[in-house]
N, C-alpha and C positions, 0 to 999 in steps of 0.2 A: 686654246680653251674651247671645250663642248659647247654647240649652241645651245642655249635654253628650251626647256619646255615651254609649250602656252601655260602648263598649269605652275611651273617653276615660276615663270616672269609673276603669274599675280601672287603667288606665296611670299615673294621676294619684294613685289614692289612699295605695302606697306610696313617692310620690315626697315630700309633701308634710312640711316638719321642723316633726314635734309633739313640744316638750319632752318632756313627760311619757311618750308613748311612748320616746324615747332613751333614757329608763332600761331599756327592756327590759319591762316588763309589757305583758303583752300581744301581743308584736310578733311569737310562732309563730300567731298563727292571725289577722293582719292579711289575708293574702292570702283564705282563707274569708269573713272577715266584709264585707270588700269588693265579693267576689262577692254575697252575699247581699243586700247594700244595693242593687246596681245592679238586681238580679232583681226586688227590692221597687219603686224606683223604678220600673221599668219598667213598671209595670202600670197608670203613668199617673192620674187621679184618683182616688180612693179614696173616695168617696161612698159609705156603707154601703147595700149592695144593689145597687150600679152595678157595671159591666164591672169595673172595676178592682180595687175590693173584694173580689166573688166570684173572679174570677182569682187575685187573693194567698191567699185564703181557701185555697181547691185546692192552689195549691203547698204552703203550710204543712201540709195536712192530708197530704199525702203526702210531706212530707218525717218528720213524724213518722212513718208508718207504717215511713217506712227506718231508721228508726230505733229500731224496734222497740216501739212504743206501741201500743194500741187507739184507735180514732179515732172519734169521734163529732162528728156536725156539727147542731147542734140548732137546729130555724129558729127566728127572731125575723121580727117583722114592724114593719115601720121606714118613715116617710113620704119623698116623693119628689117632686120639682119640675125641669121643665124648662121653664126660661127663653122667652118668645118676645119681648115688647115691655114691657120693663122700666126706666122712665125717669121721671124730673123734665125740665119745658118752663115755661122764665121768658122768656117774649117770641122774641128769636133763642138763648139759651142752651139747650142740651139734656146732657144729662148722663146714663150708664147707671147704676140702682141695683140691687144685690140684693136678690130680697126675702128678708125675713126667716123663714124655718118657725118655726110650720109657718105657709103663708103661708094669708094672706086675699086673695081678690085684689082689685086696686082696676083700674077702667074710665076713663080719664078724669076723678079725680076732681079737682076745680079749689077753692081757696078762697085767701085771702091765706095767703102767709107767714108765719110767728110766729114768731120766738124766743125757744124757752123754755129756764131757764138748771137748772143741776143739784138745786135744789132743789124744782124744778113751777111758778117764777114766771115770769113771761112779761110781755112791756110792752104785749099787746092781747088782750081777749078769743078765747079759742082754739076758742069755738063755731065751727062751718062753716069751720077753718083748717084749713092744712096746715103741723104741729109740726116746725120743724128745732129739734134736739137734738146741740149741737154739744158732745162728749164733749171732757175734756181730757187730754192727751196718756198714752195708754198703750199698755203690749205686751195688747191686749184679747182678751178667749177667750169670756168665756157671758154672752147677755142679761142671766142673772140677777142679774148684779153690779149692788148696789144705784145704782149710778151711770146704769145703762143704764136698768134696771128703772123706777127711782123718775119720774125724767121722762116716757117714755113713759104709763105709769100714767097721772099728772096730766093728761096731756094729752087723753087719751081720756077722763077721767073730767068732763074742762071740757069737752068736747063738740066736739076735734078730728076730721075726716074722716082723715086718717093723718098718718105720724108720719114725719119720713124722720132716721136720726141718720148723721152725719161721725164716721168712726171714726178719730179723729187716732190715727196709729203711728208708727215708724219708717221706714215705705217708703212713704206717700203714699198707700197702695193701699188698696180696701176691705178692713177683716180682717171674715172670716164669725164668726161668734157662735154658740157651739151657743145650744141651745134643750131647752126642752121636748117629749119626743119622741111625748108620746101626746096633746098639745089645742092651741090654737093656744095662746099666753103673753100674747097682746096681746088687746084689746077691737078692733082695727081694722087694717087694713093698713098692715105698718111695711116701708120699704126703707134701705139701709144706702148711703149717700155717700161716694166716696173723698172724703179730703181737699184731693186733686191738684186738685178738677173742682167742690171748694165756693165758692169766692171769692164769683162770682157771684150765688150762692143767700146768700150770708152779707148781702151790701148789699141783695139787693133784700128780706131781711125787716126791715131796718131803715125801708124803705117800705112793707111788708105789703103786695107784690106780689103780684098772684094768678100762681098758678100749679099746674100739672097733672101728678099724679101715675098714672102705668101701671105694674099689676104684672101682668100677664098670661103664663097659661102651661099647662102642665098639670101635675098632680100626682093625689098619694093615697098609697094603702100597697102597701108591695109586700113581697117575701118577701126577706130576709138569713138568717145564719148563724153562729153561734159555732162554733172548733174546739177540740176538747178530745184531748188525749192522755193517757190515762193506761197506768201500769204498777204494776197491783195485786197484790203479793204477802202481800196479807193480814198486811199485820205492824201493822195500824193506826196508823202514822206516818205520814202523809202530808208529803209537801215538795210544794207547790202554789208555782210561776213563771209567772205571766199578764200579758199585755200587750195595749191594742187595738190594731186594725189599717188602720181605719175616720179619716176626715175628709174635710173641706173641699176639699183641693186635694188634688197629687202627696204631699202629706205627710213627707216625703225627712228634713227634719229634726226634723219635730215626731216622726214614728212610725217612721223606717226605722230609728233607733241599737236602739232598744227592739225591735222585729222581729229586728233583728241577733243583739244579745243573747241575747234569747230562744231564736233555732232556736241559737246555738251552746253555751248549756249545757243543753236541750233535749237535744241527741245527747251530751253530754258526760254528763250525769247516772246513765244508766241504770249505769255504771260506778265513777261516782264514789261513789252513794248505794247502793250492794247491802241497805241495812236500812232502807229505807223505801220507803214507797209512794208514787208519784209521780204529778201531774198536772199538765200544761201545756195552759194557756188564752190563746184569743188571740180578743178578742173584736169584734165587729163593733156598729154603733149608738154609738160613742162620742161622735158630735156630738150624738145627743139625749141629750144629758144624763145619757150612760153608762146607756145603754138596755140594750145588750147584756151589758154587766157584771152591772147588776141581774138580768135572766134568769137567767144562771149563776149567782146566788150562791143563785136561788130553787133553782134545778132541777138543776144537775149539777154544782156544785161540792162537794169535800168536807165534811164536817161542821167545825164546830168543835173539838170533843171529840176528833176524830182527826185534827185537825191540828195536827203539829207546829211549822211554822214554813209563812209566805208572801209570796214576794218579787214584788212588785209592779215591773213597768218602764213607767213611762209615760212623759209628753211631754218630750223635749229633754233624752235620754240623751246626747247628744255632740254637740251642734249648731255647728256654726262663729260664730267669731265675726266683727263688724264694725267696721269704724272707721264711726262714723260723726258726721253734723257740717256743716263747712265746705263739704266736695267731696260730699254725699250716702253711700251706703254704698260699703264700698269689703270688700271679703272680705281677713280677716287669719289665719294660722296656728294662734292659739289656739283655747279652746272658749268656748264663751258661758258666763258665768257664772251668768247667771239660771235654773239649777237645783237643787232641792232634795230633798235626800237624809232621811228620814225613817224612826228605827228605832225599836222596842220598846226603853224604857228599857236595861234590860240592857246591852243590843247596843250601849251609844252609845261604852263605851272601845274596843271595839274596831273600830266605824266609823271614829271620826277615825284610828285608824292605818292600818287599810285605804284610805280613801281621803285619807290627806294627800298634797298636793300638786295635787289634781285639781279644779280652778277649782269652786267652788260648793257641792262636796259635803266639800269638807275640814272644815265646821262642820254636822255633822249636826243634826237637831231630833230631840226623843223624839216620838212616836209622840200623848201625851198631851198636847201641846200645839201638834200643827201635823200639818193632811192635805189633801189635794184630789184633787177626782176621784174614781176608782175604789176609791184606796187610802182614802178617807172612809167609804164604802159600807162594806168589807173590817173596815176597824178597828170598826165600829158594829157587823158579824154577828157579832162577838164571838171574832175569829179571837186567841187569845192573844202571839203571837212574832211579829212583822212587821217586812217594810220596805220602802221604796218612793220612788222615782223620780219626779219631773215637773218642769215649767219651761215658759216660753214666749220660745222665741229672738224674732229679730226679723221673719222670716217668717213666725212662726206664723198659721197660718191662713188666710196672705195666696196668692194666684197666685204662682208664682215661689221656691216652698219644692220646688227640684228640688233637686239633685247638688252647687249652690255649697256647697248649706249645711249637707254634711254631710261629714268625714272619718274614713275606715275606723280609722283608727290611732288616732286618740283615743276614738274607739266599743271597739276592741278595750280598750285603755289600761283605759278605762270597765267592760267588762265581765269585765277579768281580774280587777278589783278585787270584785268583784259577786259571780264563782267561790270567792273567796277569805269573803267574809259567809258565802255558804251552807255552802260548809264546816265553819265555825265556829257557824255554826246551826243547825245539824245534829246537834252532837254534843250 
């Protein structure tokens, strides 16, 4: 399927019949937050410190200035890879892998095949091999999931030369894996195998075929950015609203609904909240392993003690949903249901009224017993009144998370509900 136009996506984004917007929430400031989504998309991949990144970085920071904030943009320093000759070679079979960050590179390295299974067992010595690690099927997001982690591990520690793992998903494609952002995570060069493109590599380690792995490229560290807006009126109440802006690919659905959100109660707030102090954070480094978040919550985020409340929006605030199945995926009207809404005890009667009816989040969790991401970081500094967003559609992370996978109206739907928490969090 063609990607969209900027001017396709907003032609299309009010056209499209989302339930839950039909009732009306949300539907005066559809036409804004549409724009905002395509302006996001457009900025192309969002690799923290890359073109794309830094460019969304700058609009946001001047959008807050119109909006009447102080702006601060606080560097972070975040690793960087570009691809040159990156593959698996089994006889005539060749195959392109990602490597993993922070990557190790591997030259030619050659040994048999192994299949090693999710708990470190393998049917042949993994000294001088090369570990495929064939993941079972999931929406997959951070090395560090014990599923990813534990095998690799084993494998390097039996005296594999690298490790290559099949990220079974919903689209066949490689999903990229954050990581660790400040040492490499692995003992040896690991590359990530679409599903589409394993067949081959799956039979020939049932022979412990030799075969040759290339991660070549160049990388290191380079200079990123957090943007911070704040408006201090010394009334030691802070309302703190922070979102990353940073990943893998275009990010459309994983990061544009939560961008959206963000800058639209972002210019709404300084009005809405006249007795409190405000800060909106929008942070970069999120594939290392909420690199850039940690920064902030060292260096420029409010305190605790004068924080009143802090609404977190992360991954897969309004992500379209898919049929998928028999005919592969097929794009459907609703929203994805795989996100989770997460609030400070308190707040959970009035969550499920604010968001019933809204796929996912109509069964909030407290706070003290379910977090991810950023908002894990945020609840552990000891921020007292919280809540917070994330989820992983089915693009997550994958190529191919442009413009299908997000619609304005149920993003808006999403964030009037969100208007309505802080409100109420407020007082």
């Amino acid at each position: 399927m063609a990607r969209p136009s900027r001017r396709g996506f907003l032609a299309g984004a009010t056209a499209l019949p989302i339930a839950a917007a039909a009732s009306g929430r949300g539907a005066e400031s559809s036409g804004t937050i549409a724009a905002d989504l395509a302006t996001y998309i457009s900025f192309g991949n969002k690799r923290s410190g890359g073109a794309g990144d830094n460019g969304c970085g700058h609009w946001l920071a001047n959008e807050l200035s119109r909006a009447g904030y102080d702006v601060d943009k606080p560097a972070i320093s975040v690793p960087w890879f570009d691809a040159d000759d990156c593959t698996i070679i089994l006889g005539t079979a060749r195959a392109p892998l990602a490597p993993q960050p922070i990557i190790i590179p591997a030259h030619d390295v050659s040994g048999p095949l192994v299949r090693i299974d999710a708990h470190g067992s393998a049917d042949a010595p993994l000294s001088g091999a090369i570990a495929l690690i064939d993941l079972p099927y999931s929406r997959w997001s951070s090395a560090l999931a014990k599923p990813v982690r534990g095998p690799v591990d084993a494998a390097f520690a039996a005296g594999a030369k690298a490790a290559i793992i099949i990220t079974n998903g919903p689209t066949g494609q490689i999903i990229a894996l954050n990581a660790d952002g400040r040492a490499p995570m692995f003992a040896g060069p690991v590359g990530l195998l679409a599903p589409a493109d394993a067949a081959p590599f799956l039979d020939a380690a049932m022979q412990h075929a030799l075969t040759t792995v290339t991660l070549a490229g160049r990388g290191g560290q380079r200079p990123a950015f957090n943007v911070i807006g704040r408006i201090d009126r010394s009334k030691g109440r802070w309302l703190v609203v922070s979102t990353p802006r940073s990943g893998w690919t275009d990010c459309a659905g994983e990061r544009g609904g939560g961008i959206a959100a963000w800058l639209h109660l972002a210019r709404e707030a300084p009005k809405l909240f006249p007795d409190h102090d405000l800060a909106f954070l929008c942070n970069s480094g999120h594939e290392y392993e909420n690199l850039g978040a940690e920064e902030a919550l060292k260096a420029v985020a409010p305190k605790p003690a004068q924080t009143h409340f802090w609404l977190h929006l992360g991954a897969n605030l309004a992500a379209r949903d898919w049929h998928e199945g028999l005919f592969g995926l097929s794009p459907i009207g609703g929203t994805d249901s795989q996100r989770y809404l997460v609030v400070s005890p308190p707040l959970l009667p009035i969550a499920r009224r604010l968001f019933a009816g809204l796929a996912g989040l109509e069964t909030p969790y407290p706070s003290d017993k379910l977090s991810a991401g950023e908002l894990t970081a945020i609840i552990a500094a000891g921020y007292p009144s919280v809540a917070g967003i994330f989820g992983v559609h089915r693009f997550h992370h994958v190529e191919g998370d442009d413009a299908r996978c997000i619609d304005a109206a149920a993003v808006a739907t999403t964030t009037a509900a969100f208007r309505e928490l802080l409100i109420v969090a407020a007082r």
